[in-house]
C-alpha positions in Angstrom: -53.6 -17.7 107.0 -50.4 -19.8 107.1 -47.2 -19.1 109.1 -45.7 -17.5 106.1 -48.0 -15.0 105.4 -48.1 -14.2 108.8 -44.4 -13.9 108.7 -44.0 -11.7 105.5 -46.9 -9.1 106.8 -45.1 -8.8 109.9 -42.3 -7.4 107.6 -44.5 -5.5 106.0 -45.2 -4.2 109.2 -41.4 -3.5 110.2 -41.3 -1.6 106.9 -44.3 0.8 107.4 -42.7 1.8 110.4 -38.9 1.7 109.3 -40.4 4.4 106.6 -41.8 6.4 108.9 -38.8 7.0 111.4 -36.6 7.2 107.8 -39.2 10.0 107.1 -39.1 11.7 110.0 -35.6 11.3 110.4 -35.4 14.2 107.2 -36.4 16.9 109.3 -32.9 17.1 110.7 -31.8 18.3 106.8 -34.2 21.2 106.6 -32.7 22.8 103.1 -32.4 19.2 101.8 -33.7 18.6 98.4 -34.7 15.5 98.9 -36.0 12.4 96.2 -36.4 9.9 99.1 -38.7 11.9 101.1 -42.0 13.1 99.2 -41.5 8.7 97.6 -42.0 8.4 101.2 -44.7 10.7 102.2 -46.6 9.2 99.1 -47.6 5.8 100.6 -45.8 4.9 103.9 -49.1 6.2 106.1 -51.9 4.7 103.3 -49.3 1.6 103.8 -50.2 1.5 107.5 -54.1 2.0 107.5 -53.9 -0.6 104.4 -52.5 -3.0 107.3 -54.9 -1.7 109.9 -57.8 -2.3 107.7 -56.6 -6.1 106.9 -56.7 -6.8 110.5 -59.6 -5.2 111.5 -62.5 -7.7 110.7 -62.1 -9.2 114.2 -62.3 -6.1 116.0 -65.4 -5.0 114.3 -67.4 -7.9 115.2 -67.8 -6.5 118.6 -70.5 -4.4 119.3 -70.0 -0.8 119.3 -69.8 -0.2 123.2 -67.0 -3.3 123.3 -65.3 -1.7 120.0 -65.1 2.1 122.2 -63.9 0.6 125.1 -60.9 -1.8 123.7 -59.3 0.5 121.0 -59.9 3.9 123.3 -57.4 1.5 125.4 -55.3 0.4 122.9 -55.5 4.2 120.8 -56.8 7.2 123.2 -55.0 6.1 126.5 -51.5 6.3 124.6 -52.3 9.5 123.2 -53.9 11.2 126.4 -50.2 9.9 128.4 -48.1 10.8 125.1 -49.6 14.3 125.1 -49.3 15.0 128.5 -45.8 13.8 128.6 -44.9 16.2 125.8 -46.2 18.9 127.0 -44.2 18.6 130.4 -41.2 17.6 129.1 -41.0 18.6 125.9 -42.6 22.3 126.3 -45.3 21.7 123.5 -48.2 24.1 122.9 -51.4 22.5 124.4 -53.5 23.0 121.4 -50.9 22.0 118.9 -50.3 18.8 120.7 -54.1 18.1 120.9 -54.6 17.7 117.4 -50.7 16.5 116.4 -49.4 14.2 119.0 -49.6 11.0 117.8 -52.2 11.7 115.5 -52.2 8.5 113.6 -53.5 6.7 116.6 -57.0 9.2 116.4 -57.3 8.6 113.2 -57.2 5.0 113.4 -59.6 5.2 116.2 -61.9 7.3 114.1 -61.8 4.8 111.2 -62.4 2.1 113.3 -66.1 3.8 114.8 -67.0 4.9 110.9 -66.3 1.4 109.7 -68.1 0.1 112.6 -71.4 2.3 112.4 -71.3 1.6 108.4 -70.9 -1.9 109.2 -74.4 -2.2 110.8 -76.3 -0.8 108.3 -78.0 -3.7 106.5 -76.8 -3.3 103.0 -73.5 -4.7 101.6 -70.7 -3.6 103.0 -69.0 -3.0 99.9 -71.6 0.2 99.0 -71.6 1.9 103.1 -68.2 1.9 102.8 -68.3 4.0 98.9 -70.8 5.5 100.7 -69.4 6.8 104.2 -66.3 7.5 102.3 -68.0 10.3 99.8 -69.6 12.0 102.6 -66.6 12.2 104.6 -64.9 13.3 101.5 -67.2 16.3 101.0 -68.3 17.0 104.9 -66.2 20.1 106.6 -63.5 18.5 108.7 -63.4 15.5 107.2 -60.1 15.9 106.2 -58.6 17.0 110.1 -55.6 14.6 110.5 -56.0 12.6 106.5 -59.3 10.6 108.3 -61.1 11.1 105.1 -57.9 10.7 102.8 -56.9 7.4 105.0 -60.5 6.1 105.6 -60.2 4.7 101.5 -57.0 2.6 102.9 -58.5 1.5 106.1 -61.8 0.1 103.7 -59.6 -1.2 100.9 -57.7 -3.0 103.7 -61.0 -5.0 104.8 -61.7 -5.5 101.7 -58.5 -7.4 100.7 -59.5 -9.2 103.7 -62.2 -10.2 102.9 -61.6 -11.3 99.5 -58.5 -12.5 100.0 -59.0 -15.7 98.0 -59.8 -13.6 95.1 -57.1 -11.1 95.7 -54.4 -14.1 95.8 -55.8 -15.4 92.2 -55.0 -12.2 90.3 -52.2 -11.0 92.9 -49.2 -11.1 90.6 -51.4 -8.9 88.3 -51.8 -6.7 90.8 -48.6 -6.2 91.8 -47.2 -6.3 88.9 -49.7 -3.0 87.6 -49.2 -1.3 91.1 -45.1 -1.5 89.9 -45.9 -0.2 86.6 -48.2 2.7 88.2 -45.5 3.5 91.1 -42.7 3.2 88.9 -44.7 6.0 86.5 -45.5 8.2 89.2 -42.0 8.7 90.5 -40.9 9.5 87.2 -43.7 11.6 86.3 -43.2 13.5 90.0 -46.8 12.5 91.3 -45.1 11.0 94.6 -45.2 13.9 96.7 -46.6 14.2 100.4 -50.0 13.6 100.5 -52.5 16.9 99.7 -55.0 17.3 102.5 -58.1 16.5 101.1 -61.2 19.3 101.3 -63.9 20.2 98.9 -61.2 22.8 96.9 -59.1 20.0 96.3 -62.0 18.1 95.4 -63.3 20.8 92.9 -60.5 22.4 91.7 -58.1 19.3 91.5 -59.9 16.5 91.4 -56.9 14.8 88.8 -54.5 15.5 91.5 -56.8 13.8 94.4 -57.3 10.4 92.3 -53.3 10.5 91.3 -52.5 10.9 95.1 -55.2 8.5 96.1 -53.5 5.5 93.4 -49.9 6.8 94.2 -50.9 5.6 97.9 -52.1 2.1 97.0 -49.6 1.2 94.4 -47.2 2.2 96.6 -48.6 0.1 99.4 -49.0 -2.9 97.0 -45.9 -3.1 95.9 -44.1 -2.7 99.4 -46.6 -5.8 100.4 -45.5 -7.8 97.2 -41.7 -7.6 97.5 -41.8 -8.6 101.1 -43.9 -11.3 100.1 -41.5 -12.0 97.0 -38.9 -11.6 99.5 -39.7 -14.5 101.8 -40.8 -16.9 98.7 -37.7 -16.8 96.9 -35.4 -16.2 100.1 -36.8 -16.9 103.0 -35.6 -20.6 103.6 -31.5 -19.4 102.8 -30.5 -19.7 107.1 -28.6 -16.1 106.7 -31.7 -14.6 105.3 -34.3 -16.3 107.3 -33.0 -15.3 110.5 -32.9 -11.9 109.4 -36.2 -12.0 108.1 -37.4 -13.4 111.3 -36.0 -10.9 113.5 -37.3 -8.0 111.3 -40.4 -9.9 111.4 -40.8 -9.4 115.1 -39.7 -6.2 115.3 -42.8 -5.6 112.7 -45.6 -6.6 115.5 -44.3 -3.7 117.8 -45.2 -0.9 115.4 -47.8 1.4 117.4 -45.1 0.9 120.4 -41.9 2.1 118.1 -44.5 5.1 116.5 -44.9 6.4 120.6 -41.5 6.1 121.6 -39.9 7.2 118.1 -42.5 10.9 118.9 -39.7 11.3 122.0 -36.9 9.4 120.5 -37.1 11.2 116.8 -39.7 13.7 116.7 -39.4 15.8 119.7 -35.6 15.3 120.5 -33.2 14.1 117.7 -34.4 15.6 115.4 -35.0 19.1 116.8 -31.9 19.3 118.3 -29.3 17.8 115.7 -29.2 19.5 112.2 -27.1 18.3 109.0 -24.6 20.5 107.1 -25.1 19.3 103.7 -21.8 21.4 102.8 -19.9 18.8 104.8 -21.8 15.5 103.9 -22.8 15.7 100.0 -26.4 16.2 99.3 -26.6 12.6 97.6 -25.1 10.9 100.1 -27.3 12.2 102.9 -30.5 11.6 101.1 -29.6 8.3 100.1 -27.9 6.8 102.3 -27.0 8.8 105.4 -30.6 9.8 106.8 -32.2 6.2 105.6 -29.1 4.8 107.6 -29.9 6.9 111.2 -33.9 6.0 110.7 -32.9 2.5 110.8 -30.7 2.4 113.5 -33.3 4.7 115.5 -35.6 2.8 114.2 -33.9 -0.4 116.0 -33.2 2.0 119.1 -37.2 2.3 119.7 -37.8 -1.0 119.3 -34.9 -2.1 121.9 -36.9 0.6 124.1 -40.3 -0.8 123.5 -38.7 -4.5 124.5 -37.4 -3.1 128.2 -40.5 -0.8 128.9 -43.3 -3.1 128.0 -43.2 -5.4 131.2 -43.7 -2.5 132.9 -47.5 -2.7 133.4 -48.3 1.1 134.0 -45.8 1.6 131.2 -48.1 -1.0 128.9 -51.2 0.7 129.6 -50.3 4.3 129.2 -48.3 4.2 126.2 -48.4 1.3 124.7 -52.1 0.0 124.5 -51.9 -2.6 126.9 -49.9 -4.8 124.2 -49.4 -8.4 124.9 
């Protein structure tokens, strides 16, 4: 993988996450109709695991002992020390924050040991992962926190990876179907916040589960095809590339932005600061206005992340121990 490709994921990267401060930034328009939101909701975390997955051969080399012990650093530890610290400061309910805090990083961490154990069976990869994916579709609980809804990402990621000579030969035809199939669904209304996924769904909406599972990967390809269009065809203009490039390396702090953006926008801006949309028009706030304070909190995280990483106990509580 060249420095380009490196370079353009890493935007990718800064996106997932500038979607997911924009989307949580909503919460302070609670009677909001929103158009931006549920486009949103549709892809940005299937976006993320997508990512996840595509880096994740490396990590699942290791045995299963090495596996536990390096993400439950990088994923539990941050979510033990963000949970504690919401309850005390913040007042949350212990069980609530449990299950909520964070919860992407469980997830992750779950996807990770499932990949991992399916990994080790001796039959190609490509049917244990169909495989561990059915049952946790159809198990009780397999949808807690989207792992069985995210899982598909998290495989599909790997997958890419794995094939990635293949996927850059018919990659334009990808992208350009995933943009025809995005395109369709926003017209058509099928991106909307992701369902979560149980045996009714599966049974009594089983249309709607395999629209919300494509609305998620289009959505994802074509976010990861425009940044990549994006550096091809602009990336060596000196005004753009050093824009690029400092987007880019906002992009490789994402699981430190999504803990400090849980104080920053979850647990404080937004619950405390609420939008008249009598006094800023409806349009205007959904277009421009919120997508405008997700960004710049967005940027605020990150500054935050920069000036309380050094700080080792800082690194290893919330932060994973990133380097």
């Amino acid at each position: 993988m060249g420095k380009d490709r490196i370079a353009y994921l890493d935007l990718v990267k800064f996106v997932a996450i500038l979607l997911v401060c924009i989307g949580h930034c909503y919460v302070m328009s609670p009677n909001l109709e929103s158009s931006i939101r549920p486009i949103i909701y549709s892809f940005h975390m299937p976006l993320f695991m997508l990512l996840c997955g595509y880096f994740s051969p490396h990590s699942l080399e290791f045995s299963i002992r090495t596996l536990v012990v390096k993400k439950g650093k990088q994923l539990l530890i941050p979510v033990v020390s963000c949970t504690i610290l919401t309850i005390v400061l913040v007042g949350g309910e212990l069980r609530e924050e449990l299950i909520g805090c964070v919860w992407f990083f469980k997830t992750l961490f779950v996807c990770y040991l499932i990949a991992k154990v399916t990994k080790c069976v001796k039959i190609p990869i490509e049917i244990t992962f169909l495989l561990s994916w059915v049952v946790l579709l159809f198990i009780p609980f397999g949808g807690t926190l989207m792992i069985n809804f995210l899982y598909f990402y998290f495989c599909m990621g790997y997958l890419i990876h794995k094939y990635q000579n293949a996927f850059q030969a018919y990659k334009f035809f990808l992208f350009c179907i995933s943009l025809f199939f995005f395109s369709l669904s926003i017209c058509m209304n099928w991106t909307v916040p992701c369902d979560k996924v149980d045996i009714n769904l599966l049974i009594n909406s089983p249309m709607k589960f395999f629209i919300q599972i494509f609305v998620g990967l289009s959505g994802a390809i074509v976010v990861i095809g425009i940044c990549e269009l994006i550096y091809k065809f602009f990336g060596k203009k000196r005004i753009v590339e050093n824009i690029l490039s400092k987007l880019s390396i906002i992009g490789r702090y994402t699981l430190g932005i999504y803990v400090v953006q849980t104080f920053i926008i979850e647990r404080s801006v937004t619950k405390y600061i609420k939008l008249n949309e009598v006094i800023i028009s409806s349009t205007f706030t959904d277009f421009i206005f919120i997508p405008l304070i997700g960004f710049v909190l967005c940027l605020i995280c990150y500054y935050i992340v920069c000036l309380t990483q050094p700080i080792k106990i800082i690194n290893i509580l919330f932060y994973g121990n990133q380097q």
